[in-house]
Backbone as CSV, one residue per row, in Angstrom:
resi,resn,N_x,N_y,N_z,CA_x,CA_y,CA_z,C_x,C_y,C_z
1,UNK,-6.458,9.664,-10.936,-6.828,8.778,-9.849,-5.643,8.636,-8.887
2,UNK,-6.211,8.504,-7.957,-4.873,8.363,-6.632,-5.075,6.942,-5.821
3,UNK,-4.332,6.596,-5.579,-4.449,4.799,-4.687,-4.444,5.400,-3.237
4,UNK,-5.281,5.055,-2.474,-5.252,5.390,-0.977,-5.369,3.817,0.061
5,UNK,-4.866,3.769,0.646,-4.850,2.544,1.986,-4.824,2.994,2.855
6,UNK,-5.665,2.440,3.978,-5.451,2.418,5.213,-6.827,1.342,5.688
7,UNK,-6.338,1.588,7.051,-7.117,0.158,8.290,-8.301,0.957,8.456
8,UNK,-9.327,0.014,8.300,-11.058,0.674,8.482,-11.375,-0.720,9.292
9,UNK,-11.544,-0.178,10.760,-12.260,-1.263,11.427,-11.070,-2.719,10.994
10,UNK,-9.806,-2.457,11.668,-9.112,-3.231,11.877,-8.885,-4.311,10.476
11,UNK,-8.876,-3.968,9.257,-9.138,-4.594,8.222,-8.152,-3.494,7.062
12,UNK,-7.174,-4.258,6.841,-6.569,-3.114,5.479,-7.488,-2.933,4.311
13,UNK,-7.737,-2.035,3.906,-8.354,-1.569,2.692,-7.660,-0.790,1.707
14,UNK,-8.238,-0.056,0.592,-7.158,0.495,-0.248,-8.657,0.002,-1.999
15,UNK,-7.762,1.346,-2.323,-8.858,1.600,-3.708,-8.267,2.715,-4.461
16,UNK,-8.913,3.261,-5.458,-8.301,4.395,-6.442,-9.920,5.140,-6.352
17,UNK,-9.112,6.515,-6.293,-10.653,7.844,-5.704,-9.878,8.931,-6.884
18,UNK,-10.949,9.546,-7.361,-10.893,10.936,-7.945,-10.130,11.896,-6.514
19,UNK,-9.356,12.690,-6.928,-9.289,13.908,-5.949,-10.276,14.353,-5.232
20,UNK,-11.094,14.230,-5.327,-12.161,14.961,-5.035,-13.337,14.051,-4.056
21,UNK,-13.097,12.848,-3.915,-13.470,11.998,-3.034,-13.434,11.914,-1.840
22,UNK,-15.026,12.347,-1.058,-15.075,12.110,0.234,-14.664,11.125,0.564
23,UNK,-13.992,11.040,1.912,-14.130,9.759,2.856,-15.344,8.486,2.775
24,UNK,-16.302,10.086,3.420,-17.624,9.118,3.079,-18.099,8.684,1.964
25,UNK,-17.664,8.646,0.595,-17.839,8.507,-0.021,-17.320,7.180,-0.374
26,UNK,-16.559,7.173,-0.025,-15.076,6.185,-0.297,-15.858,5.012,0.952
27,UNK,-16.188,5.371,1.891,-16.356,4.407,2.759,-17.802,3.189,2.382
28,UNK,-18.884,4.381,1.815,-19.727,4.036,1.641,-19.896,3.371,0.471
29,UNK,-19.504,4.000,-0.902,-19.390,3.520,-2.246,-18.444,2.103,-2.625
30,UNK,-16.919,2.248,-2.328,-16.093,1.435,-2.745,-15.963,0.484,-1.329
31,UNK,-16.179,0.394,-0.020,-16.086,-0.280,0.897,-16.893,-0.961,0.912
32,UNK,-18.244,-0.846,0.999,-19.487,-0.933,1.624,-19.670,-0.977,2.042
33,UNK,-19.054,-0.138,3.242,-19.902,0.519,5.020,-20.628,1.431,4.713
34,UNK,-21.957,1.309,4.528,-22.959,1.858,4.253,-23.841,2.451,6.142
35,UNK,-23.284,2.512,6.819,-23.727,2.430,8.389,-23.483,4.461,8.772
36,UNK,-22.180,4.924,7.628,-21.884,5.961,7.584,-22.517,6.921,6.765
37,UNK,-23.296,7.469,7.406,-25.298,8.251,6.760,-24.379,9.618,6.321
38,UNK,-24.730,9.983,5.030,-24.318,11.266,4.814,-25.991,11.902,4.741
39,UNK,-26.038,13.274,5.453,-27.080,13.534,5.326,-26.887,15.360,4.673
40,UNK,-26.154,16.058,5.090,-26.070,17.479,4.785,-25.172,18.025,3.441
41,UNK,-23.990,16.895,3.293,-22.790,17.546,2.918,-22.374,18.352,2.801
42,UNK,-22.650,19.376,4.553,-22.062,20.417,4.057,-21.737,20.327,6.036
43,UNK,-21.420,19.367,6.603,-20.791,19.498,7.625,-21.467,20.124,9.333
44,UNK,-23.147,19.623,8.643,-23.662,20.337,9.676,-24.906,18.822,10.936
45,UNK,-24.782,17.611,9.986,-25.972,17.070,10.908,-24.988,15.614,11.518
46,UNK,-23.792,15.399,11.320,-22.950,15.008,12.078,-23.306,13.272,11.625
47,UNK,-23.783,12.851,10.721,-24.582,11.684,10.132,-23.546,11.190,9.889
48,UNK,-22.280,11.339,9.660,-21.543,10.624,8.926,-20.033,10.584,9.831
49,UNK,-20.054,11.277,10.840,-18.820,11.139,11.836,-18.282,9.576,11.797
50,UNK,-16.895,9.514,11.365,-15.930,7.815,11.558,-14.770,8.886,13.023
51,UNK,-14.131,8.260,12.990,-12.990,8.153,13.495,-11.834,8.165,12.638
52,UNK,-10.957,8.948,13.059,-9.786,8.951,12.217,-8.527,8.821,13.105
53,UNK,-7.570,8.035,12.888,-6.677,8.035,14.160,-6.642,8.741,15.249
54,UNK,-8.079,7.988,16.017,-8.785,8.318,16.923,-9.657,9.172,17.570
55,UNK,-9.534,10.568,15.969,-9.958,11.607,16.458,-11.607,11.292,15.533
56,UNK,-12.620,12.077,15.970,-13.768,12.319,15.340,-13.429,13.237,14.748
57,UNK,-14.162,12.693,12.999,-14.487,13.476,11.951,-15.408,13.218,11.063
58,UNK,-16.054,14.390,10.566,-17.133,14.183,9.865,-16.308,14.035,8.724
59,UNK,-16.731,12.779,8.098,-16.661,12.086,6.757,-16.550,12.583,5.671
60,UNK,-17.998,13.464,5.809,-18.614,14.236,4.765,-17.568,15.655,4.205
61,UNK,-16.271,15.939,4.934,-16.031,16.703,4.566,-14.378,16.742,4.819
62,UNK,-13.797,15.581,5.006,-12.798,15.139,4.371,-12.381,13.749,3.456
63,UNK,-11.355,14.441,2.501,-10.940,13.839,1.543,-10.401,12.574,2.133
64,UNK,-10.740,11.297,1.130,-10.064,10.210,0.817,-9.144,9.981,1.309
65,UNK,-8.071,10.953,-0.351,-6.924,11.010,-0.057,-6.466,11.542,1.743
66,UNK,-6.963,12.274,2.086,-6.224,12.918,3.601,-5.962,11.779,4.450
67,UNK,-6.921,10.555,4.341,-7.133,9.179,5.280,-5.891,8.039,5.272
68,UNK,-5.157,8.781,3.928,-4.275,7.712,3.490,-3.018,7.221,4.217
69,UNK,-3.207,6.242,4.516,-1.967,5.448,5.829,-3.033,5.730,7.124
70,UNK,-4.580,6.010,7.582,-4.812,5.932,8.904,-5.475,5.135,9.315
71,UNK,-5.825,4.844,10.334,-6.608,4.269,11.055,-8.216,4.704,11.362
72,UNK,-9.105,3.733,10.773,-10.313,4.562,10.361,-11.445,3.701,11.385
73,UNK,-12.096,3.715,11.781,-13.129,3.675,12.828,-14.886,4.050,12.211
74,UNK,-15.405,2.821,11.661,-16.875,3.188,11.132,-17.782,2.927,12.489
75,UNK,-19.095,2.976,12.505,-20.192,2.459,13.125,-20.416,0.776,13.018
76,UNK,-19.495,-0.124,12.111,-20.063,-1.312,11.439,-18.553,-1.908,12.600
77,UNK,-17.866,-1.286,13.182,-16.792,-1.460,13.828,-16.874,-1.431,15.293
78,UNK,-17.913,-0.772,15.603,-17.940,-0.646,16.744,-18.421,-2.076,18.175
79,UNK,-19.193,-2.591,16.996,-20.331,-4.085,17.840,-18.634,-5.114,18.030
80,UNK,-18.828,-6.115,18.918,-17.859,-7.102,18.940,-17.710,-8.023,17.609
81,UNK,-16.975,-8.943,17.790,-16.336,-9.247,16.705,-17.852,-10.684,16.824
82,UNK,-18.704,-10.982,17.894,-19.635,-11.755,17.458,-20.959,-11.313,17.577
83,UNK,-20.645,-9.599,16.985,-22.077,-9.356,16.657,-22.708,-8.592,18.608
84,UNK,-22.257,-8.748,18.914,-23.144,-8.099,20.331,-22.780,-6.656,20.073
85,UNK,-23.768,-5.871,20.859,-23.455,-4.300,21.109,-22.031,-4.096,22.498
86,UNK,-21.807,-2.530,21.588,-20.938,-2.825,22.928,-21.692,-1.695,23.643
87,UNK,-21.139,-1.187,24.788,-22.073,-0.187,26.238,-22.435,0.826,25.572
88,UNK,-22.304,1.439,24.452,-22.818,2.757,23.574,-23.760,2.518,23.115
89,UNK,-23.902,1.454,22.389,-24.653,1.149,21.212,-26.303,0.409,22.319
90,UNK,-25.595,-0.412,23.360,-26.572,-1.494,24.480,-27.497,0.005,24.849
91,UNK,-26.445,1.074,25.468,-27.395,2.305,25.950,-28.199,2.387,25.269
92,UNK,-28.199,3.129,24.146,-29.107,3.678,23.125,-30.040,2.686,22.351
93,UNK,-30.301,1.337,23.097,-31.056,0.349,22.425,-32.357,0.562,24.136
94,UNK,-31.428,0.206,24.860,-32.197,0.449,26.506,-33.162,1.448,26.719
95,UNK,-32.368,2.704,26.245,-32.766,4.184,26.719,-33.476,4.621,25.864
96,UNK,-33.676,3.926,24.929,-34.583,4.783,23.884,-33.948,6.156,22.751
97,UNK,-32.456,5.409,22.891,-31.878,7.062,21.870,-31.747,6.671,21.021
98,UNK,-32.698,6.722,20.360,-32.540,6.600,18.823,-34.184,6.215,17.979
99,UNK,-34.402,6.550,17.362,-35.693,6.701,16.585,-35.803,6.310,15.420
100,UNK,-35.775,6.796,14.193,-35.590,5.968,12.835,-33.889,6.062,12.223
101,UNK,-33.345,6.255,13.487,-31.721,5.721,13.416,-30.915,6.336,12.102
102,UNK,-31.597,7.615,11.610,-30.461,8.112,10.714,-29.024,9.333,11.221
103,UNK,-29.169,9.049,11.983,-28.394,10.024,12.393,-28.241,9.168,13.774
104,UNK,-28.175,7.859,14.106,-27.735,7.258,14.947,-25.862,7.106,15.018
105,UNK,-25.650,6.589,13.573,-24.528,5.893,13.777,-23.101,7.181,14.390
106,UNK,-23.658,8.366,13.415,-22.921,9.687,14.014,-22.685,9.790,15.512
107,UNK,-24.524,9.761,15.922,-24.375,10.153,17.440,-23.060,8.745,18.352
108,UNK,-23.407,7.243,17.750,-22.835,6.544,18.537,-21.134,6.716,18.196
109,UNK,-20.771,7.433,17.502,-19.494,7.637,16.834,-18.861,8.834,18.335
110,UNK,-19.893,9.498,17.981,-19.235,10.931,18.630,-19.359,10.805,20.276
111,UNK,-20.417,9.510,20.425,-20.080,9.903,21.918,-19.143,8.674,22.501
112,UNK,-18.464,7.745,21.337,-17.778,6.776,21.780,-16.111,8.141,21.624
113,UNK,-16.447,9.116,20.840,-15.516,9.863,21.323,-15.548,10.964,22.398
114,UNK,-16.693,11.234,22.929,-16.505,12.124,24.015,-16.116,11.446,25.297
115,UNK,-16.781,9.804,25.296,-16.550,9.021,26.247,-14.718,8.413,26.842
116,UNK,-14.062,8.551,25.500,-12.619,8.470,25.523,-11.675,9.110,25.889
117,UNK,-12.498,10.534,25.886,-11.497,11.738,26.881,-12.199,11.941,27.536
118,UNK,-13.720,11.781,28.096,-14.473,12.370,28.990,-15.188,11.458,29.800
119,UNK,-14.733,10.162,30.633,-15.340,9.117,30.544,-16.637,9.083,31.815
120,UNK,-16.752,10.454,32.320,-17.606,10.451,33.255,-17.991,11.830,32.858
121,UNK,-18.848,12.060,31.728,-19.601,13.377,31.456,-20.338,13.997,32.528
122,UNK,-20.933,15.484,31.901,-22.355,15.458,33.189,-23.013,16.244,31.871
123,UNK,-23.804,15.970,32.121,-25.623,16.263,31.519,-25.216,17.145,30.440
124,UNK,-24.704,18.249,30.509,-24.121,19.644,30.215,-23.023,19.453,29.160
125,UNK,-22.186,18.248,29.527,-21.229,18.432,28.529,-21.305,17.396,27.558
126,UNK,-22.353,16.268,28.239,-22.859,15.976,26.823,-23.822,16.256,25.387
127,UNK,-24.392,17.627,26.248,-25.463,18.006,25.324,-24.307,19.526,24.429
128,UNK,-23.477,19.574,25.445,-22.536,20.474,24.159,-21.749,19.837,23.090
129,UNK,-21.618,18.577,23.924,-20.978,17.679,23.161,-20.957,17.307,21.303
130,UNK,-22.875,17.095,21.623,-23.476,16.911,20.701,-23.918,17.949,19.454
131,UNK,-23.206,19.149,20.195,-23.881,20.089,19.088,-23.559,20.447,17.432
132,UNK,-22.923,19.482,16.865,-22.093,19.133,15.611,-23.420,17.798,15.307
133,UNK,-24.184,17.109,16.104,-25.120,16.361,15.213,-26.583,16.577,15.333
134,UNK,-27.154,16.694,14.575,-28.758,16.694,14.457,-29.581,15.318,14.434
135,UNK,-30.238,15.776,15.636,-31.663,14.502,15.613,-32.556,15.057,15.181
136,UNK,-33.725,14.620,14.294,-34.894,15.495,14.034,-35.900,14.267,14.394
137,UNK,-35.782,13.338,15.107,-36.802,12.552,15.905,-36.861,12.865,17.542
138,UNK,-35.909,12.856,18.115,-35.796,12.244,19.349,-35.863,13.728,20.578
139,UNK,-35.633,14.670,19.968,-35.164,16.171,21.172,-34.072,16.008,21.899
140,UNK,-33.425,14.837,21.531,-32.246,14.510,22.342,-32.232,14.273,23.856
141,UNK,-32.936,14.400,24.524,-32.978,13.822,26.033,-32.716,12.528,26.040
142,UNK,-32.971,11.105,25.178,-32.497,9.851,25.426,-31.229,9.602,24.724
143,UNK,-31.424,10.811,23.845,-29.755,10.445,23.640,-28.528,10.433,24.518
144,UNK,-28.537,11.800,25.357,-27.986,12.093,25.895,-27.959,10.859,27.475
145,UNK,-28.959,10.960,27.586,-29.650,9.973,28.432,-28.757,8.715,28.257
146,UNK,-28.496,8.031,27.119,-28.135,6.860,26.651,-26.787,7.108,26.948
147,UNK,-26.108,8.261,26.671,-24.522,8.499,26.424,-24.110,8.108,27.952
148,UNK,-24.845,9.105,28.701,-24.341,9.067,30.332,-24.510,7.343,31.078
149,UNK,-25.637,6.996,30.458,-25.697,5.498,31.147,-24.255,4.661,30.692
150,UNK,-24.088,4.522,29.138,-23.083,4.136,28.929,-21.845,4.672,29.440
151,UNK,-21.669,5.443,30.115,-20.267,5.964,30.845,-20.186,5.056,32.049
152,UNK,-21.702,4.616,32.505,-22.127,3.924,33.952,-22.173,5.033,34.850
153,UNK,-23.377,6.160,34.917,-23.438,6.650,35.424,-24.757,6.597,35.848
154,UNK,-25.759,7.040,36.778,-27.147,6.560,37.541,-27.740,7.095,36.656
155,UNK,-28.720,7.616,35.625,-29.761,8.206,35.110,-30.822,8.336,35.850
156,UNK,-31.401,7.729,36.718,-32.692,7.709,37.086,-33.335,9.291,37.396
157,UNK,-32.441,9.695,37.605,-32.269,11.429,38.179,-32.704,12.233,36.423
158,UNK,-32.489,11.815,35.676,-32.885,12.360,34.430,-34.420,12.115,34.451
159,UNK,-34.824,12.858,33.106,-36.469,12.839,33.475,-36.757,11.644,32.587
160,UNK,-37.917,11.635,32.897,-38.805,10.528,32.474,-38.155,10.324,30.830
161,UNK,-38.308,8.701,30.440,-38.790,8.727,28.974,-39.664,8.583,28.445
């Protein structure tokens, strides 16, 4: 067993993991941020993307141990500290991106990181953006849809929902 710590959503944490212990595993099991959906484990439907000192990563396919001393970023982190959405999460409630929300918390993960280096996307680079997560409800038009509004950009020019 190995002892790992670090800050998840501004909160020190810390536990003992087999070697062999996902993140997500660790996040979901011994934390209980359960908001972080593992759906493939094998690195392909983007369900489980946190943040890792600042960068996006899928969960599902790094270790525990690798997290140890960082700064970790769930979906259960993202709303204010009294519960409101913040402009990612407000989009995709507005716009309609999101459907039976398993593969939500990924998408709102990944585009609160495309939005951080890219804070005025276009259409194009958010749908490349996205190509590390799978929706199997939505076809992705309100997702994407949702991402660009939350940048504050006009949608109306997008098609119908």
């Amino acid at each position: 067993m190995t002892k790992v710590s670090m800050t998840v959503n501004g909160t020190a944490a810390s536990g003992e993991v087999e070697g062999r212990t996902l993140l997500s595993s660790f996040l979901r099991e011994q934390l209980g941020l359960t908001g972080t959906h593992v759906g493939c484990d094998t690195s392909q439907c983007g369900a489980c993307v946190v943040h890792v000192d600042g960068k996006a990563v899928k969960s599902c396919t790094m270790l525990a141990a690798e997290a140890d001393g960082a700064e970790v970023a769930t979906i259960e982190g993202q709303a204010a500290a009294d519960g409101s959405l913040n402009a990612i999460q407000a989009a995709f409630q507005e716009h309609h991106g999101l459907q039976c929300g398993f593969c939500t918390p990924g998408m709102v993960m990944s585009a609160a990181a495309l939005l951080k280096d890219n804070p005025k996307p276009s259409e194009q680079d958010v749908r490349e953006y996205l190509e590390g997560n799978l929706c199997r409800c939505t076809g992705y038009h309100n997702i994407v849809k949702s991402i660009m509004a939350a940048s504050g950009q006009d949608v109306s020019a997008l098609a119908v929902e």
